[in-house]
N, C-alpha and C positions, 0 to 999 in steps of 0.2 A: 475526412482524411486529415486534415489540417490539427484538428483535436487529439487524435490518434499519434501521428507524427509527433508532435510536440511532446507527448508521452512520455514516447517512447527513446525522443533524443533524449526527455530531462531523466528518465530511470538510466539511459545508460552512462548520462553525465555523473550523477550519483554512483552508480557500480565501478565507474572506471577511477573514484576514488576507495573505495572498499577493496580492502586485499585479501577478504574472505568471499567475494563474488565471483560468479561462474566467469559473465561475461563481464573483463575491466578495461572496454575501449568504449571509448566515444563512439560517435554514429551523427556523420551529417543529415541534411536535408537532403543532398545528395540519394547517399546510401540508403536511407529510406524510400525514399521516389520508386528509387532505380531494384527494388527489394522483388524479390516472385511473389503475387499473389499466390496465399496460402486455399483461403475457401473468399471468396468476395464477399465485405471488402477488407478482410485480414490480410495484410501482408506479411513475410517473415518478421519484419522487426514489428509488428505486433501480437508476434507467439511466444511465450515463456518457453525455453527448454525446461526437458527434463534432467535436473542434476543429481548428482550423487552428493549425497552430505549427510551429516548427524550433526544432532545436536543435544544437550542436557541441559537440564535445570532442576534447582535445588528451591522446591519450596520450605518455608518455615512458619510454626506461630509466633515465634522471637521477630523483636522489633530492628528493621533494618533500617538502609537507606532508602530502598525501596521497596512502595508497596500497593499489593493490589484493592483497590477501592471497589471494583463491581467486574460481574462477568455477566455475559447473556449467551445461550444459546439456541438453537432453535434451526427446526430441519423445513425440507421443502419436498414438493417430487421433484424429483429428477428429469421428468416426462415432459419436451416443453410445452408440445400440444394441451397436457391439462394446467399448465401455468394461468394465470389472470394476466401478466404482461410478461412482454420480454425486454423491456426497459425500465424494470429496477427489479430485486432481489427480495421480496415477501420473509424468508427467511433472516436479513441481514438486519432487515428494518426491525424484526421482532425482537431478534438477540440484542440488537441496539440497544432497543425500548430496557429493556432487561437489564442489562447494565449499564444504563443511564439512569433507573431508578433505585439499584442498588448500590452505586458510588454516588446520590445524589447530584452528579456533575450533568452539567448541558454538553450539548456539541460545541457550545461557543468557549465553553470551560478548556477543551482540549488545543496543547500547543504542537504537537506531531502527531503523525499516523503513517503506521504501516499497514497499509491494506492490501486485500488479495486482487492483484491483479494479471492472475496469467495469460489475460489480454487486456491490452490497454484500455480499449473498450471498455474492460471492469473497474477501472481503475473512474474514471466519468463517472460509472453509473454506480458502483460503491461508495464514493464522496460525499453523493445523496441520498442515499440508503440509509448513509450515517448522520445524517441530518447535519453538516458541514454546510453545504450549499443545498437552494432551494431545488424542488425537480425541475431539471429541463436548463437546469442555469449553471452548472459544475463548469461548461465549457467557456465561458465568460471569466472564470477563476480562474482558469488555467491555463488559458492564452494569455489571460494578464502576468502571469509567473506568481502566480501567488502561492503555489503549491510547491515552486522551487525551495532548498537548502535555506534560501536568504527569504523567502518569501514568508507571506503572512501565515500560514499554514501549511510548511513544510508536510508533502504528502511521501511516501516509501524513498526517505535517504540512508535506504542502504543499496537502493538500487532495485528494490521490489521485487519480486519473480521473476519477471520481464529482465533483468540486469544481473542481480543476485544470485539468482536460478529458483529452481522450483522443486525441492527434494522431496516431493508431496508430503510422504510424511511427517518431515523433521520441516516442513517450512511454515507451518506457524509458529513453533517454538524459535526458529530463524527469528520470526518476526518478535517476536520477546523478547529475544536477547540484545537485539543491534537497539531497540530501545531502552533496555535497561543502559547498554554501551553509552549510551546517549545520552540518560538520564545521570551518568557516572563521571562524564566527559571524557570516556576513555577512545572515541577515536578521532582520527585527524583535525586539524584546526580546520580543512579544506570542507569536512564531513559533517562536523557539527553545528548542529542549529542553536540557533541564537536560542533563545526561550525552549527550556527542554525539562518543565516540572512535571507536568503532566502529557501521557502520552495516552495513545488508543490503539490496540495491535486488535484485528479483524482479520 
């Protein structure tokens, strides 16, 4: 719960600076506590709405400011019953591998990430998938604040799913662009991460 909370305060600390985020208010400790359990042990403020939004992007083979160095992809079932675990993502770990040996970069190489976290809970167990933090150990990074804006590894400052919204379709490309934003310096002083060469959108 502690893990979870923390989350989902720092994604809506983040949205509530984003003026293209669904939700842009803070969320105490309080408001969390005090939240309905959704299915146990999800609370509201750990469910992503579902947003309305679009979005676009312009690939090129011309040389820009920014550019993509590797991509992975990679699917899973759907069915959790035939899963091997339900605490990390088989799929996410593959696609990593994938484009971590196609842009030559480690996970230690990466200075943001915006990951899919339509529950915060994912947001833990994706940081490890992506080989950021070891298994089992994400939540020791993230009670320390090291995944905060200022932190060692700024994780979704745009405010993630969870804050941002979740336009399913248009929300990985969300997640492209508020890092390209990033990679550009183009939003707020309050938003931007210190160290922002290279990023990881999942």
């Amino acid at each position: 719960s502690e893990i979870m909370r923390t989350i989902a305060i720092k994604n809506h600390h983040n949205g509530s600076l984003n003026p293209l985020a669904h939700f842009q208010k803070e969320i105490s400790e309080e408001d969390y506590n005090n939240s309905k359990i959704i299915s146990n042990p999800l609370k509201m403020y750990d469910c992503s709405p579902i947003s309305d939004g679009a979005t676009a992007l312009i690939l090129t083979y011309k040389k820009t400011d920014v550019k993509v160095s590797g991509s992975g992809q990679a699917t899973d079932t759907v069915s959790l019953k035939n899963r091997i675990s339900l605490s990390n993502f088989a799929a996410t770990r593959l696609a990593a591998k994938k484009a971590y040996t196609a842009s030559s970069l480690t996970p230690k190489d990466i200075n943001f990430a915006e990951v899919h976290d339509a529950f915060t809970s994912f947001e833990a167990i994706n940081t490890e998938d992506l080989g950021f933090f070891n298994e089992g150990e994400s939540y020791l990074h993230i009670l320390r604040g090291e995944t905060r804006i200022t932190g060692s590894l700024p994780i979704n400052p745009s405010g993630g799913l969870k804050s941002r919204g979740h336009p399913v379709g248009a929300t990985g490309l969300a997640q492209i662009i508020d890092c390209v934003y990033q990679m550009r310096n183009l939003v707020s002083d309050s938003r931007q991460v210190p160290n922002n060469q290279i990023a990881l959108c999942h």
